[in-house]
BAMARTOR-589235 format. One line per field, with one value per residue (C-alpha): residue in one letter; x, y, z. Coordinates in pm, whole numbers, plus 50000, padded with zeros to 5 digits. Example, Ala and Ser with C-alpha at 12.3 -4.5 7.8 and 13.67 -1.06 7.14 Angstrom:
r	(a,s)
c1	(51230,51367)
c2	(49550,49894)
c3	(50780,50714)
This chain:
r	(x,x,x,x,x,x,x,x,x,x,x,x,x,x,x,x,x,x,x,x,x,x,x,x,x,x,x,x,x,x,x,x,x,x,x,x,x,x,x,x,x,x,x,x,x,x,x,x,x,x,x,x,x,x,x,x,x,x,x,x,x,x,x,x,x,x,x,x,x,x,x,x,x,x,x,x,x,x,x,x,x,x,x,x,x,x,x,x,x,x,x,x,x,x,x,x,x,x,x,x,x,x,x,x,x,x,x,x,x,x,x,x,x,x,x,x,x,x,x,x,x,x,x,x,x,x,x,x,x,x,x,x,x,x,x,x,x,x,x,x,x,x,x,x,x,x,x,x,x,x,x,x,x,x,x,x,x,x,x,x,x,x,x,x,x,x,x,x,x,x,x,x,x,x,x,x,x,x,x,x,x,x,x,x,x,x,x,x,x,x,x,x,x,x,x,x,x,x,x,x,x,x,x,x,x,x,x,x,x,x,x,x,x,x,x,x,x,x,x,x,x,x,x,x,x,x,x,x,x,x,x)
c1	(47526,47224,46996,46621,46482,46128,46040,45706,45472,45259,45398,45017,45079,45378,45102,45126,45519,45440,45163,45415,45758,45792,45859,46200,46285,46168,46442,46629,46911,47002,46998,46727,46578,46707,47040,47090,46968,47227,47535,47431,47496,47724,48041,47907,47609,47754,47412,47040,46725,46439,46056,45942,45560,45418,45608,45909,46052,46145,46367,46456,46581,46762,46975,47035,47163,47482,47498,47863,47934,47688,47464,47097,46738,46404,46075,45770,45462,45158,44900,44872,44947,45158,45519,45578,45403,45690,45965,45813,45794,46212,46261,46371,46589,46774,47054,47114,47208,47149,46986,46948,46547,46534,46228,46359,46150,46368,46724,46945,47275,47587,47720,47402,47341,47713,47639,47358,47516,47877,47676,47610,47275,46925,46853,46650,46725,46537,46494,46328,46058,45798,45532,45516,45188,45294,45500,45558,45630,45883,45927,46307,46434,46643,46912,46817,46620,46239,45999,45725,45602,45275,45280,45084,44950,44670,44850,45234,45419,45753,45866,46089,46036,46092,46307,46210,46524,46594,46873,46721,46718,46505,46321,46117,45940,45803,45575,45221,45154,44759,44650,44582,44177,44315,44399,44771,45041,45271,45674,45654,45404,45613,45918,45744,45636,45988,46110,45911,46118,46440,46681,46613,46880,46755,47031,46924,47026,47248,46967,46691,46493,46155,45970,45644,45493,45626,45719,45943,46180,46272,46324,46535,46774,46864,46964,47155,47306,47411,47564,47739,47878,47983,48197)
c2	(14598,14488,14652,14625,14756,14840,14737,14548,14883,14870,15219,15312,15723,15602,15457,15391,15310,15070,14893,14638,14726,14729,15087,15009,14899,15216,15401,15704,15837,15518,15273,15129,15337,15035,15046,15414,15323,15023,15270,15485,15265,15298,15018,14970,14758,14375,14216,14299,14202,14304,14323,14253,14207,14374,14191,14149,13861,14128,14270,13885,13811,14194,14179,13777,13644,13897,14227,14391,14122,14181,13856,13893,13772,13797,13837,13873,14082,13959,14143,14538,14524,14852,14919,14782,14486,14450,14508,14185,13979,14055,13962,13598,13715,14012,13907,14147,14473,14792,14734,15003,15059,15223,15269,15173,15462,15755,15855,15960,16099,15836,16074,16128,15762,15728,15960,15730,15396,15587,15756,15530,15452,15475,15786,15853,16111,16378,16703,17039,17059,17333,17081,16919,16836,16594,16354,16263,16559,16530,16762,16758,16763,16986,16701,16648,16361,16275,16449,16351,16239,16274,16144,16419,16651,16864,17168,17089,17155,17200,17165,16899,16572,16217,16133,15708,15613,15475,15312,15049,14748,14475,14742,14839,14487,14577,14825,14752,15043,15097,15020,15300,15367,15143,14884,14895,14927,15182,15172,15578,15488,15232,15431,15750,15507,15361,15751,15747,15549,15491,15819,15823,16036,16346,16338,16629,16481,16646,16589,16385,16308,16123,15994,15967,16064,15983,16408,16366,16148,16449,16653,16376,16363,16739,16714,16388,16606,16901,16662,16484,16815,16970,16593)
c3	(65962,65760,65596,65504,65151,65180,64785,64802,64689,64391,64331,64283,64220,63938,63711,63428,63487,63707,63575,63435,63617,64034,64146,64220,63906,63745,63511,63686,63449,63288,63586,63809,64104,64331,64215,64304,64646,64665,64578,64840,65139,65388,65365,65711,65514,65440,65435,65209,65344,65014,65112,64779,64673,64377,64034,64301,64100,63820,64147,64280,63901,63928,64258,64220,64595,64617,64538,64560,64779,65024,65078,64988,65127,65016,65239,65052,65197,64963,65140,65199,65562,65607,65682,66042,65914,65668,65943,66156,65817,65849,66236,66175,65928,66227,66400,66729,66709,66510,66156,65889,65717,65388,65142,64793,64596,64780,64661,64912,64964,65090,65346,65550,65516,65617,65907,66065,66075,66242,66534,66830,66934,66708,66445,66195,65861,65841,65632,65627,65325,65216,65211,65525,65570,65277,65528,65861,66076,66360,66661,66871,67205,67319,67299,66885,66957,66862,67070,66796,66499,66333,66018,65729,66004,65849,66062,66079,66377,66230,65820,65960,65808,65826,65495,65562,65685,66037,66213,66462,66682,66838,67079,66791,66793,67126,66962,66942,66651,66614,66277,66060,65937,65617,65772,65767,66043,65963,66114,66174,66452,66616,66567,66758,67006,67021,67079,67390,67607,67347,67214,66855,66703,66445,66170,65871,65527,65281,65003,64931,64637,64671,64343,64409,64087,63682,63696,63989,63795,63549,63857,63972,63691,63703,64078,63984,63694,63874,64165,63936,63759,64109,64192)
């Protein structure tokens, strides 16, 4: 299976950290944000496919061609175009079948990502969070699929949220996702759009850590702490 690393950010919100270091690259207990990422794949993963942008040679120079020998490619988005935008950039680069999507400034657990690439068909992780209105808000069928998502809903339907990770395939390219008032074409719009005439599977992660801000690292390193004291 292959995977795509969404890593071309400017990690705006982690200023200053990443006025001179790519978000990825950023220090969580004693190793790279990226590299946590990377140890948390499934063995089903055997190939890397890195958006990289912002200072993403720091990450080119980083990762090298292999990584744990998985082979590894480079796309670069230059311009702020928005996540779906990022996903087409990486279509030459698909071959068919199911792909995984991760966003590279998110920890995640291995088992729920483990969990997503063994179930048949398309999913996407998922958690329940006080702040919803934060993130992109899904609603489920009956059958734990997508009904919806709205992504930071000023009045949330559920606290069930989109974690950023997605199992897909070549249907999603068949989305025409309306660009957002910025400008930028965002993959949660395709993906609900997708969920409209393709199953999307709701799998709830075990935990999830996103860094979005230079205080959520220290937060980060006492869950990583405690996890590592309970294995």
């Amino acid at each position: 299976m292959q995977c795509v690393i969404m890593a071309a950010g400017e990690g705006v919100r982690m200023r200053p950290l990443t006025l001179t270091t790519p978000k990825p690259m950023i220090i969580v207990n004693g190793r790279p944000l990226l590299l946590h990422l990377l140890e948390s794949l499934p063995e089903e993963v055997d190939e890397l496919i890195l958006v990289v942008g912002y200072l993403g040679q720091q990450i080119v120079d980083f990762l090298g061609n292999h990584y744990n020998g998985k082979r590894v490619s480079y796309v670069w988005q230059t311009a702020r175009e928005g996540t779906f935008s990022a996903l087409l950039l990486c279509r030459p680069f698909l071959k068919e079948g199911r792909f995984l999507v991760l966003y590279s400034d998110d920890l995640h657990d291995s088992v729920s990502l483990k969990k997503m690439a063994s179930i048949p068909g398309l999913s996407i992780l998922t958690m329940h969070h006080d702040e919803p209105k934060r993130f992109g808000v899904i609603e489920i069928n009956p059958d734990h699929t997508i009904r919806s998502i709205v992504e930071k809903p000023e009045n949330p339907a559920s606290n069930l949220v989109s974690t950023g990770p997605c199992v897909l395939d070549s249907r999603i390219f068949d989305e025409k996702p309306a660009k957002h008032s910025n400008g930028e074409l965002y993959l949660t719009v395709a993906v609900e759009g997708l969920a409209h005439r393709v199953p999307i599977h709701v799998v709830e992660a075990h935990y999830w850590i996103p860094i979005g801000y230079p205080r959520d690292i220290s937060y980060a390193e006492k869950i990583l702490a405690e996890k590592g004291k309970k294995e």
